[in-house]
C-alpha positions as a LaTeX table, in Angstrom:
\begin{tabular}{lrrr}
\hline
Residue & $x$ (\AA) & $y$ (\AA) & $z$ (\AA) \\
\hline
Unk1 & 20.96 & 0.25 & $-0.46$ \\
Unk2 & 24.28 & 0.41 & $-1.59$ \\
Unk3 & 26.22 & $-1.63$ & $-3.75$ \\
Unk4 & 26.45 & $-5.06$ & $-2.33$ \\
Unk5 & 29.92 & $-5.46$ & $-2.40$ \\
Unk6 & 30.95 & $-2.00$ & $-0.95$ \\
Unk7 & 28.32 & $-1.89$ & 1.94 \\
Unk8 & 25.62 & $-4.32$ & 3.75 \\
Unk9 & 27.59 & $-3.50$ & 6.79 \\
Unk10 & 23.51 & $-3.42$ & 8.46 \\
Unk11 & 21.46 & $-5.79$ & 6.29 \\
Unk12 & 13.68 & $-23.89$ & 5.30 \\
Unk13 & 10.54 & $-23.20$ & 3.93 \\
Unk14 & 11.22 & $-24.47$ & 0.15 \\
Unk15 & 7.27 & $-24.03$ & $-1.22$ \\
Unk16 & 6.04 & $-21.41$ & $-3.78$ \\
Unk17 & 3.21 & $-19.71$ & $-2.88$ \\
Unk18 & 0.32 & $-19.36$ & $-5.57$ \\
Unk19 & $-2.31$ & $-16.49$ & $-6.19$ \\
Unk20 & $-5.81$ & $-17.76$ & $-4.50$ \\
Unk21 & $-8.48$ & $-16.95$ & $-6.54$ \\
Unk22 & $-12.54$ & $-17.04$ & $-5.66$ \\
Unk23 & $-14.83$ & $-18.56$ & $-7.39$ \\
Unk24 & $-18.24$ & $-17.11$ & $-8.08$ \\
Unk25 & $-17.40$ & $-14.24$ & $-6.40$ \\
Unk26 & $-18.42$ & $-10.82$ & $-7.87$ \\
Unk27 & $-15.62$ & $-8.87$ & $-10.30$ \\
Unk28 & $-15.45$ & $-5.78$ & $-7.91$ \\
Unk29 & $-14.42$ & $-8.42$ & $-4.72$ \\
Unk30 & $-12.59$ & $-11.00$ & $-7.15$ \\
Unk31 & $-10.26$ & $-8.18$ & $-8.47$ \\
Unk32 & $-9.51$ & $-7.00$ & $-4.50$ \\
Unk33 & $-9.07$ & $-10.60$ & $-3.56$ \\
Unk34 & $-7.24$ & $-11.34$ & $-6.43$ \\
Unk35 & $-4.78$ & $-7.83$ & $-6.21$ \\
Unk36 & $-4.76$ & $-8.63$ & $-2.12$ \\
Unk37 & $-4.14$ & $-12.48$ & $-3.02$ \\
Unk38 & $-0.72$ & $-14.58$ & $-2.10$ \\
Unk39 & 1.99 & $-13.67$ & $-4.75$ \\
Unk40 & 4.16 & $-16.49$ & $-6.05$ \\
Unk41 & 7.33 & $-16.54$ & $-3.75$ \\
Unk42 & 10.08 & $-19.03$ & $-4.54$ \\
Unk43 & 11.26 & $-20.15$ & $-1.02$ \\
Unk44 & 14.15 & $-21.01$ & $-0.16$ \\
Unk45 & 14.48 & $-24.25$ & $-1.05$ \\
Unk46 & 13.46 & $-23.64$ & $-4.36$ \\
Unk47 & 16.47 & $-21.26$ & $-5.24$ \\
Unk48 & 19.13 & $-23.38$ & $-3.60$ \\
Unk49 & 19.57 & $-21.28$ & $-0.88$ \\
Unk50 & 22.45 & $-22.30$ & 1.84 \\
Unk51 & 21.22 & $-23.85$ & 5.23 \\
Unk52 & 21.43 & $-20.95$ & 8.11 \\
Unk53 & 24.49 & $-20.83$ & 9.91 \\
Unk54 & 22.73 & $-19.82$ & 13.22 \\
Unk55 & 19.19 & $-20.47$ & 14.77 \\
Unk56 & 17.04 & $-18.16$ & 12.97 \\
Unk57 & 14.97 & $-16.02$ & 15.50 \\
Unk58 & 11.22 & $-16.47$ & 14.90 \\
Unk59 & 8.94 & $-13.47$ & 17.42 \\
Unk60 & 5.77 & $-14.31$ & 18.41 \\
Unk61 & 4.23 & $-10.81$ & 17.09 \\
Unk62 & 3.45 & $-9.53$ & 13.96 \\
Unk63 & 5.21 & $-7.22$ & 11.46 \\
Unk64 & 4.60 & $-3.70$ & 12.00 \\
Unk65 & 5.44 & $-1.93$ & 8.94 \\
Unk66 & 7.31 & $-1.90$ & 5.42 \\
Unk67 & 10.53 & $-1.49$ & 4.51 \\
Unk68 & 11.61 & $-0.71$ & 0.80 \\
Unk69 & 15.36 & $-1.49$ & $-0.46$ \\
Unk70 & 17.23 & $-1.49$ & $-3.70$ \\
Unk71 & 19.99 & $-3.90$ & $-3.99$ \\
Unk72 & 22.49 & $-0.86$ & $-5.95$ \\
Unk73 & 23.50 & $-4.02$ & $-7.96$ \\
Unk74 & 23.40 & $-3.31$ & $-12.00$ \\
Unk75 & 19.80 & $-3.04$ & $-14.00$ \\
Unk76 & 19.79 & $-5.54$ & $-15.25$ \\
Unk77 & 17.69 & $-6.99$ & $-18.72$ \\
Unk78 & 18.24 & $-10.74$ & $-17.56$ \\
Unk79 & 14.24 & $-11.11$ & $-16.16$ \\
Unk80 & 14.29 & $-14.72$ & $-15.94$ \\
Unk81 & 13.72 & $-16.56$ & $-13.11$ \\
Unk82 & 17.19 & $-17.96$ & $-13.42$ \\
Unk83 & 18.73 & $-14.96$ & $-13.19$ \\
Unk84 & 16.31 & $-13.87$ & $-9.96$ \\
Unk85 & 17.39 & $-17.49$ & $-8.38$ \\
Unk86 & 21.34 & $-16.46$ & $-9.11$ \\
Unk87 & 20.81 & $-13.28$ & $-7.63$ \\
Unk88 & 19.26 & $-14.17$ & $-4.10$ \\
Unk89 & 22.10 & $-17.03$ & $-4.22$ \\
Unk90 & 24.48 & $-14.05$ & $-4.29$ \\
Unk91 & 23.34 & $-12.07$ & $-1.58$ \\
Unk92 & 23.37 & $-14.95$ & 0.71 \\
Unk93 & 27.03 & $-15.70$ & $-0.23$ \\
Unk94 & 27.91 & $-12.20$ & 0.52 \\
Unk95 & 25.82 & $-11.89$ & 3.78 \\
Unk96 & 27.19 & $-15.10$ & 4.96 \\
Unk97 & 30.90 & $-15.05$ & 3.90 \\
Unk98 & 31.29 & $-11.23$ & 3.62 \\
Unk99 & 29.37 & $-9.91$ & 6.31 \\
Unk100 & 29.49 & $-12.75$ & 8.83 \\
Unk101 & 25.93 & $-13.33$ & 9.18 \\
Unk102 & 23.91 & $-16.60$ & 9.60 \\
Unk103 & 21.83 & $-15.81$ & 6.72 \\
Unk104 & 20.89 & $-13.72$ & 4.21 \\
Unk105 & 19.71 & $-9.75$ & 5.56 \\
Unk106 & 16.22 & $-9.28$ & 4.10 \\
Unk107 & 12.81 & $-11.36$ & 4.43 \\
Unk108 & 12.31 & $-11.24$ & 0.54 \\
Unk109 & 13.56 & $-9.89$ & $-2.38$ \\
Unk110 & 12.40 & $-8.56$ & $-6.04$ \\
Unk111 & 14.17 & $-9.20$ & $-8.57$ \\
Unk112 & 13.56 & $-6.82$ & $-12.14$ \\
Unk113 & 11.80 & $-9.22$ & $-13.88$ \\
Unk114 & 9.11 & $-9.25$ & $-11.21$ \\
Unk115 & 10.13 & $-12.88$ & $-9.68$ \\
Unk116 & 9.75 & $-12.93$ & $-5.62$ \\
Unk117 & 12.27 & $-14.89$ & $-3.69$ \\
Unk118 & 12.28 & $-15.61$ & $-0.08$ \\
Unk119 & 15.70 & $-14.04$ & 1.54 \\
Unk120 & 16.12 & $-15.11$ & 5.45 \\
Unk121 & 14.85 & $-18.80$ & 6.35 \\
Unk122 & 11.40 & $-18.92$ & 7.82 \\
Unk123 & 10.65 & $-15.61$ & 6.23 \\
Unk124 & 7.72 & $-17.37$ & 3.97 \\
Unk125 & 6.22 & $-19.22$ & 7.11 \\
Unk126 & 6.57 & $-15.86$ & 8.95 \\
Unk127 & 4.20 & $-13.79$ & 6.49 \\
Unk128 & 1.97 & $-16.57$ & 5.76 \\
Unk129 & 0.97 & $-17.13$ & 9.67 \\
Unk130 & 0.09 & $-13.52$ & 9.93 \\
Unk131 & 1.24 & $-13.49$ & 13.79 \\
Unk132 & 5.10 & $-14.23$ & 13.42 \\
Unk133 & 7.92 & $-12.35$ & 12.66 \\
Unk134 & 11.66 & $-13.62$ & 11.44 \\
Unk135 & 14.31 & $-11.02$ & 12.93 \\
Unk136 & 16.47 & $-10.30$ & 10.16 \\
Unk137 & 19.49 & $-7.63$ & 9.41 \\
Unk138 & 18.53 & $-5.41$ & 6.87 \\
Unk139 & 17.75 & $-1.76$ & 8.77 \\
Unk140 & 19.27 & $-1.04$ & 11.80 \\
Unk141 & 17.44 & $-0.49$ & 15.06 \\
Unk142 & 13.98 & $-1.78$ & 12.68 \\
Unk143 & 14.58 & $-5.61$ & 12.17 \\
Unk144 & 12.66 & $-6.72$ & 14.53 \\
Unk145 & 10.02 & $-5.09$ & 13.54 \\
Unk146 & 10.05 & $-4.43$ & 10.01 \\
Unk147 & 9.47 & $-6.47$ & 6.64 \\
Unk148 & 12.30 & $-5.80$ & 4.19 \\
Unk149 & 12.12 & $-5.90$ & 0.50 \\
Unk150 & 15.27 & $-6.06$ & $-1.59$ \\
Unk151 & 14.12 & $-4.11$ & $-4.72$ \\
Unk152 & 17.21 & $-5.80$ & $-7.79$ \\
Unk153 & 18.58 & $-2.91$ & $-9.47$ \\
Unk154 & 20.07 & 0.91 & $-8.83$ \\
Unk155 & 17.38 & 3.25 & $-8.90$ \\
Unk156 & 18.99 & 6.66 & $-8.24$ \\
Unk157 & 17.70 & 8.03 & $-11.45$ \\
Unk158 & 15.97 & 5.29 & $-13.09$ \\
Unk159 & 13.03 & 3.51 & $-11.58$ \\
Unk160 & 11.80 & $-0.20$ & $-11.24$ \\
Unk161 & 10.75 & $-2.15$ & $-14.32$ \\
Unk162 & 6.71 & $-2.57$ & $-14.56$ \\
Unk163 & 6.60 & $-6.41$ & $-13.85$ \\
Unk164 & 9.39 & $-5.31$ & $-10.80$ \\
Unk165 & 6.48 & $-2.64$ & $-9.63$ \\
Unk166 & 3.80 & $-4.80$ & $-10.03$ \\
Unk167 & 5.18 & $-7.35$ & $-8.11$ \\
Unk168 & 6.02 & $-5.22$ & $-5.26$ \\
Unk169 & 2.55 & $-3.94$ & $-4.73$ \\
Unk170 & 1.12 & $-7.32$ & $-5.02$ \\
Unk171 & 3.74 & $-8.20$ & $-2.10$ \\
Unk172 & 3.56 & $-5.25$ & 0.13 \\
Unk173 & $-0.79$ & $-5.42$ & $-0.52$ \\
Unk174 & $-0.04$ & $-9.16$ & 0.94 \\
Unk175 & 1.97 & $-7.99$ & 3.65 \\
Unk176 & $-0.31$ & $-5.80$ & 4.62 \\
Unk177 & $-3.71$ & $-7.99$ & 4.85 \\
Unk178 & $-2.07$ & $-10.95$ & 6.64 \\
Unk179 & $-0.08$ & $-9.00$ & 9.45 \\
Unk180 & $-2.80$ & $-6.28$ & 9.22 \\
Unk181 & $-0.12$ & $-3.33$ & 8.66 \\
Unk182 & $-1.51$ & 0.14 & 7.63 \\
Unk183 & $-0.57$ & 1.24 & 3.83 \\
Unk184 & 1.00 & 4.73 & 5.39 \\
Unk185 & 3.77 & 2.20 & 7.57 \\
Unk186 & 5.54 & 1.82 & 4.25 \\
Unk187 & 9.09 & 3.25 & 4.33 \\
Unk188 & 12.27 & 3.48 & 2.81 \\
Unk189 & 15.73 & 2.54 & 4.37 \\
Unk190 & 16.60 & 5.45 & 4.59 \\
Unk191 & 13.48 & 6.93 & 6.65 \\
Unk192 & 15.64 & 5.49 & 9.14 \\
Unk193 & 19.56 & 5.36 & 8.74 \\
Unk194 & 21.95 & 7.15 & 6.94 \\
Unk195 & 21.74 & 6.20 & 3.37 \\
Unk196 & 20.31 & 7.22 & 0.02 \\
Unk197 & 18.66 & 3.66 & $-0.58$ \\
Unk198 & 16.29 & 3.30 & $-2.01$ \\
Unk199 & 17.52 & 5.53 & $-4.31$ \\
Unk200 & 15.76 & 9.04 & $-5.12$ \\
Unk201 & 13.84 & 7.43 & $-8.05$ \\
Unk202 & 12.21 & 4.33 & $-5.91$ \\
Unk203 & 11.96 & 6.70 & $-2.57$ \\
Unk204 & 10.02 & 9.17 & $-4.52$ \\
Unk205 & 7.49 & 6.86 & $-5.55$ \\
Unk206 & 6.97 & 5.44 & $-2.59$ \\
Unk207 & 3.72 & 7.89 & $-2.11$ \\
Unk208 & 2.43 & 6.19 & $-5.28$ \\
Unk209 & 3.20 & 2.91 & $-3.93$ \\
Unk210 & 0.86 & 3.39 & $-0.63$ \\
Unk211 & $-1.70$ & 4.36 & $-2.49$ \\
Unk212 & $-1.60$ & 1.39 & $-4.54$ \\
Unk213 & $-1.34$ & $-0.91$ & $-1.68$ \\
Unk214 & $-4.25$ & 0.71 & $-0.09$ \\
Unk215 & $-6.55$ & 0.43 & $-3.90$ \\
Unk216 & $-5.36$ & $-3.26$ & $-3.99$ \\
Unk217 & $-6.96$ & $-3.76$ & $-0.39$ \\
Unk218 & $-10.24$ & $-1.67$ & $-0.86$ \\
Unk219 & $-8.67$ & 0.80 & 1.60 \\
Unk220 & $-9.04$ & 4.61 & 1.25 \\
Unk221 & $-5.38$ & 6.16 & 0.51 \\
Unk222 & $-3.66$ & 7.37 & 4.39 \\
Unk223 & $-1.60$ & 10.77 & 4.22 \\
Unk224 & 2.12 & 9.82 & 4.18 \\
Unk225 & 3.94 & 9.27 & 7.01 \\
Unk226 & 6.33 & 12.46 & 7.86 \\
Unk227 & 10.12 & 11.35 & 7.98 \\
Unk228 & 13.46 & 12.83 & 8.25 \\
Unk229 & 14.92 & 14.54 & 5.05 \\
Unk230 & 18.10 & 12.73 & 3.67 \\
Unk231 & 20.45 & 15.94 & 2.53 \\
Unk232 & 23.14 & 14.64 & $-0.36$ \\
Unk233 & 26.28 & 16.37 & $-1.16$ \\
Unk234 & 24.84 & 18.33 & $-4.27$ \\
Unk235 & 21.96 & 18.81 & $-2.94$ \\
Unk236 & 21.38 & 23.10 & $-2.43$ \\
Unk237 & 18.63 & 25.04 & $-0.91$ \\
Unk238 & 17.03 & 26.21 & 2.06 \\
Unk239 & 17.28 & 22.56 & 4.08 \\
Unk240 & 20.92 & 22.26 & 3.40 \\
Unk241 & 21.58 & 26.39 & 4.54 \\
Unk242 & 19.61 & 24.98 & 7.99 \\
Unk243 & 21.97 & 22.20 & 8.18 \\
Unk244 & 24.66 & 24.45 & 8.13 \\
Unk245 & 23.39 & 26.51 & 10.33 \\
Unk246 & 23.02 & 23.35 & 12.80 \\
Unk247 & 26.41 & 21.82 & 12.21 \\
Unk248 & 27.66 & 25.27 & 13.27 \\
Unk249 & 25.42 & 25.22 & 16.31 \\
Unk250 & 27.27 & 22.36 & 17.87 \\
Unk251 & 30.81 & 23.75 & 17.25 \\
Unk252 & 31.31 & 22.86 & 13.48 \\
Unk253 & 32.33 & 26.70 & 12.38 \\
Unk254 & 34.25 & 26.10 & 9.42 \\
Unk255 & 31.17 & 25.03 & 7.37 \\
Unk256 & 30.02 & 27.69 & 5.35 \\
Unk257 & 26.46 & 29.18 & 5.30 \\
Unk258 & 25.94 & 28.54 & 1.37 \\
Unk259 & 23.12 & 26.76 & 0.80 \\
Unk260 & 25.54 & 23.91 & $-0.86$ \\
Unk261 & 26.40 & 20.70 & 0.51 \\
Unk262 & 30.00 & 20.77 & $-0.39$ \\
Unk263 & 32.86 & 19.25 & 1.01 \\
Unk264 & 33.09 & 21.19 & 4.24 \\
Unk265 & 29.41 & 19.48 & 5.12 \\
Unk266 & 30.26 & 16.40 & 3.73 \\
Unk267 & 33.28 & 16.56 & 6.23 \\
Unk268 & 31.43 & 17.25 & 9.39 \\
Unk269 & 28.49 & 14.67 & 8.48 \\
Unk270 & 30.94 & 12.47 & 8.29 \\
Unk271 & 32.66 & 13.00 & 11.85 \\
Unk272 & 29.41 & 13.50 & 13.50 \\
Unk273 & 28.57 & 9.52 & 12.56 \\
Unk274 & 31.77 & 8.56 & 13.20 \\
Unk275 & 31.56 & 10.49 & 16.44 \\
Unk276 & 28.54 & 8.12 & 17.86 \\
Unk277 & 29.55 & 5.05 & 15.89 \\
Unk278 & 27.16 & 5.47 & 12.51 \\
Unk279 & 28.28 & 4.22 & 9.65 \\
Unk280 & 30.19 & 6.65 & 8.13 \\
Unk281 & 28.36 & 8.13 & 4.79 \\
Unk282 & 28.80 & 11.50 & 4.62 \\
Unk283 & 24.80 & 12.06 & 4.28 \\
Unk284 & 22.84 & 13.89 & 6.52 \\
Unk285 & 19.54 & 11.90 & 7.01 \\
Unk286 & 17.57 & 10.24 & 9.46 \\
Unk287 & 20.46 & 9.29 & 12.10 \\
Unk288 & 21.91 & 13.14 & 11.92 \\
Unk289 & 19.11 & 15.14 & 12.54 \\
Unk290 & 18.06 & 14.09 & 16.08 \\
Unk291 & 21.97 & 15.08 & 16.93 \\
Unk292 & 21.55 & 18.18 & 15.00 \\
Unk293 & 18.43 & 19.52 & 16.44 \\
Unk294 & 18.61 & 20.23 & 20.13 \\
Unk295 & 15.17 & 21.55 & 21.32 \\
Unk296 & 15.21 & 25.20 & 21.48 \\
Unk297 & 12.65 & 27.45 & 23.25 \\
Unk298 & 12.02 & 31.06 & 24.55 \\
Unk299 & 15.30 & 33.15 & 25.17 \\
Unk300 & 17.84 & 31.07 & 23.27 \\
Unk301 & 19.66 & 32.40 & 19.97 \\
Unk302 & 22.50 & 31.33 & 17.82 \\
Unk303 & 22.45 & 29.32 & 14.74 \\
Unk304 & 20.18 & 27.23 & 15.83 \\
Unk305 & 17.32 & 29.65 & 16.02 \\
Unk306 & 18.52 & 30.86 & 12.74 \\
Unk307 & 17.92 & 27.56 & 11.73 \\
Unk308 & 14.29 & 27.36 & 13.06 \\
Unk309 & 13.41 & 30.92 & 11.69 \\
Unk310 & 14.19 & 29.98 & 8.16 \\
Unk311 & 12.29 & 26.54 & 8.39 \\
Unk312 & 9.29 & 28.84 & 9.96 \\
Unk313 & 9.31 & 30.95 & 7.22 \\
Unk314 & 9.73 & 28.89 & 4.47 \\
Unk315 & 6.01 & 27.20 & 6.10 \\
Unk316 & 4.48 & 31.07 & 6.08 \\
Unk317 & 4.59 & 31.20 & 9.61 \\
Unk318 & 7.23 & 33.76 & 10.64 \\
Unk319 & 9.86 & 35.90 & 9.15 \\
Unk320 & 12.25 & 36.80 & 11.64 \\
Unk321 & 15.65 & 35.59 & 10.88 \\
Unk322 & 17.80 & 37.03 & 13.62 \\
Unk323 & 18.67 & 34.36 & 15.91 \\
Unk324 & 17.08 & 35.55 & 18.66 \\
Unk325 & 13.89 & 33.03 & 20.35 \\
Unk326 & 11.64 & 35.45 & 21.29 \\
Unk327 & 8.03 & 35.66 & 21.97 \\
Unk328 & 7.26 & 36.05 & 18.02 \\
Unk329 & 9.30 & 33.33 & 17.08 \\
Unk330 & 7.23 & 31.21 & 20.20 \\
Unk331 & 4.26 & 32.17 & 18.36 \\
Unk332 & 5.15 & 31.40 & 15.48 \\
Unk333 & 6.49 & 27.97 & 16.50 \\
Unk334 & 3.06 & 26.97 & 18.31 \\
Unk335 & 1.23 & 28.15 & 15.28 \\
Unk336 & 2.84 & 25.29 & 13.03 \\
Unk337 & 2.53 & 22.71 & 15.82 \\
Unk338 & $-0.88$ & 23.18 & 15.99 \\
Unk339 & $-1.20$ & 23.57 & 12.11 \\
Unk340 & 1.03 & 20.00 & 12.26 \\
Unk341 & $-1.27$ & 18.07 & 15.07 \\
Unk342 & 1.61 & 18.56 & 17.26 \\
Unk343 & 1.33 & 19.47 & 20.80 \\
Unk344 & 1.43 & 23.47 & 20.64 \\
Unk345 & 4.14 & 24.22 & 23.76 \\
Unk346 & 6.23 & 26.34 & 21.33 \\
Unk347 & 9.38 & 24.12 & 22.42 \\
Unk348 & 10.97 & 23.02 & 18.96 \\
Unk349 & 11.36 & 19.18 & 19.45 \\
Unk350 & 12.66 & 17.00 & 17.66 \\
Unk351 & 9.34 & 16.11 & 16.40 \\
Unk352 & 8.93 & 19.77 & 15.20 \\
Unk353 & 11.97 & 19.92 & 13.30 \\
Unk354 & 11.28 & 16.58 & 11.66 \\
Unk355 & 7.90 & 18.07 & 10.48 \\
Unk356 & 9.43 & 21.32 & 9.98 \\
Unk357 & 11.58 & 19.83 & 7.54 \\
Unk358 & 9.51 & 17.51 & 5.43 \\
\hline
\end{tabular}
C-alpha cells in the first residue's frame, strides 16, 4: 500500500495462538501438519490494541480468498516483537484518528521480523472458526470477502526479510486449510484497485508464494489466477502504446502514441478516476481497464481495434494493425479465446482484454 500517512484512504480476542504439533505421526505428515499448523498470532489484547469504536461486523461465511499488502512504512532492522507490537499500535492510531474508522483496516499484519499480529478485533476468532468472517477496510469492493495481510516494510525494489516470508506462508497455508481457500485465490491489492501495493518486488513473488502455500498443504501448485496489469508512469512497451491507444478511444486525443507513460497518460489516468470517484493515483490498473476497454466486435475500427490488434499480435495470433474489425481480426480474436478457455464469440470482453493483457 502506500505510505501510511499519505494514503489508507480504503484500508477482543487477546490470546496467542501456538503451532500444534502431532505426535507419533510420520515425518512426511508431521512436516505438512506442522507447515499447515496455527502460527503464533499476538491478538489484540496482547499488543495493547485500542477497544473498537464501532460494533465490529462478524459474517456468517467464510473467507474466500487472500489478499497481500505492504504497509510502504520504512524497512526496517528493528525485528523484535516490540517493535512489531509498536507498529500495529500505529496503524490503529492512524486508522482510527486519521481515517475515521472504528478500527484498524486489515485482519492481520506481518511485521519484518516475522512476528504476526492480529489487526481488526475478532479477526483471530474469525480465522480460527473456519466459518466466520470479520468485515474489515483494507481493499475496496473485497472486504467482505477477503483476508488482508499487512506485509511491514516498502517493497518496490526490495523484497520481504526471510523470517517476514516465512511467516507469511505459514499464515496464508493457515488461512487456507481452516476457511478451505484455494492457493491460486491469493492476490495483491492491487489485482483489484488502483495502486502499486504490494509493491513490484512482493507482487512479483506472489507466484512463488502460491506455490508455497499449496507445498505447505500437500496440494499440487494451481496456475495463477489472470488479473489486470497495473501500468506505472515509467513503465514503456507494447501495454502502455495499447493504453494510449484506449485513452484516445474515449476522447483523450492529446496523449501521444509512444509507448511511454509520461505525463500526458499520467494526466488522463488521473481524470478518468477522478471522473467516477477512484482515488486519484495516476496508475492505470485494475479500476481503469474495465472503463478503458469497451467490447468491440465485427465492423468497428478506431483506436480501439488498434488496440486489440497489437495485443493479438503480440499473443501470435494476428497481425493486422489497421483499425479496422474485420472478419480476420474476428478470427483471430476467437482463436485466443479458445486458446484462453474463454467462450470463443469473437466479441472482445472485458474478460478478453484482461487475458489479453496479462
Amino acid at each position: 500500500m502506500e505510505p501510511i500517512l499519505a494514503r489508507r484512504t480504503l484500508l477482543g480476542s487477546g490470546l496467542t495462538l501456538t503451532a500444534l504439533g502431532l505426535v507419533g505421526a510420520s515425518p512426511a505428515l508431521a512436516s505438512v501438519r506442522e507447515a499447515a499448523a496455527a502460527p503464533a498470532i499476538a491478538g489484540t489484547g496482547v499488543w495493547g490494541a485500542r477497544a473498537n469504536s464501532a460494533a465490529i461486523s462478524v459474517l456468517a461465511r467464510r473467507t474466500a480468498k487472500i489478499i497481500i499488502h505492504h504497509t510502504a512504512t520504512a524497512n526496517s532492522n528493528d525485528f523484535s516483537q516490540a517493535h512489531a507490537f509498536a507498529l500495529s499500535r500505529s496503524i490503529q492510531n492512524h486508522h482510527m484518528d486519521v481515517n475515521g474508522w472504528l478500527d484498524t483496516g486489515q485482519h492481520f499484519t506481518n511485521s519484518r521480523g516475522g512476528y504476526l499480529t492480529e489487526g481488526r478485533h475478532r479477526s483471530l476468532e474469525a480465522l480460527n472458526s473456519g466459518n466466520k468472517h470479520v468485515s474489515s477496510a483494507h481493499t475496496s469492493g473485497q472486504n467482505d470477502v477477503a483476508f488482508g495481510i499487512e506485509n511491514e516494510g516498502l517493497y518496490t525494489s526490495v523484497g520481504p526479510t526471510t523470517a517476514q516470508w516465512n511467516s507469511l506462508v505459514q499464515l496464508c497455508a493457515y488461512m487456507c486449510q481452516k476457511h478451505g481457500i484455494a492457493s491460486s485465490q491469493i492476490f495483491g491489492h492491487r489485482d483489484y484497485n488502483n495502486t502499486a501495493c504490494p509493491g513490484n518486488t512482493l507482487y512479483a513473488r506472489l507466484p512463488e508464494l502460491r506455490t508455497a502455500v499449496a507445498r505447505a498443504l500437500g496440494r499440487a501448485a494451481e496456475p495463477d489466477p489472470v488479473t489486470w496489469r497495473l501500468l506505472q508512469p515509467g513503465d514503456t512497451g507494447e501495454r502502455v502504446l495499447v493504453a494510449q491507444h484506449l485513452f484516445r478511444a474515449i476522447g483523450e486525443t492529446s496523449v501521444p502514441l509512444t509507448g511511454v507513460y509520461d505525463q500526458e497518460l499520467d494526466a488522463a489516468a488521473r481524470r478518468l478516476e477522478a471522473k467516477h470517484g477512484i482515488p486519484v493515483s495516476g496508475l492505470v490498473g485494475a479500476e481503469t481497464w474495465p472503463l478503458i476497454t469497451a467490447p468491440v466486435k465485427v465492423g468497428e475500427r478506431g483506436d480501439v481495434v488498434r488496440a486489440l490488434q497489437l495485443l493479438l499480435t503480440a499473443h501470435g495470433v494476428a497481425n493486422r494493425s489497421d483499425g479496422v474489425l474485420d472478419g480476420n481480426t474476428a478470427t483471430g480474436v476467437r482463436n485466443f479465446q479458445a486458446r484462453s478457455g474463454l467462450r470463443a464469440d469473437g466479441v472482445a470482453t472485458a474478460d478478453t482484454w484482461k487475458h489479453l493483457l496479462f
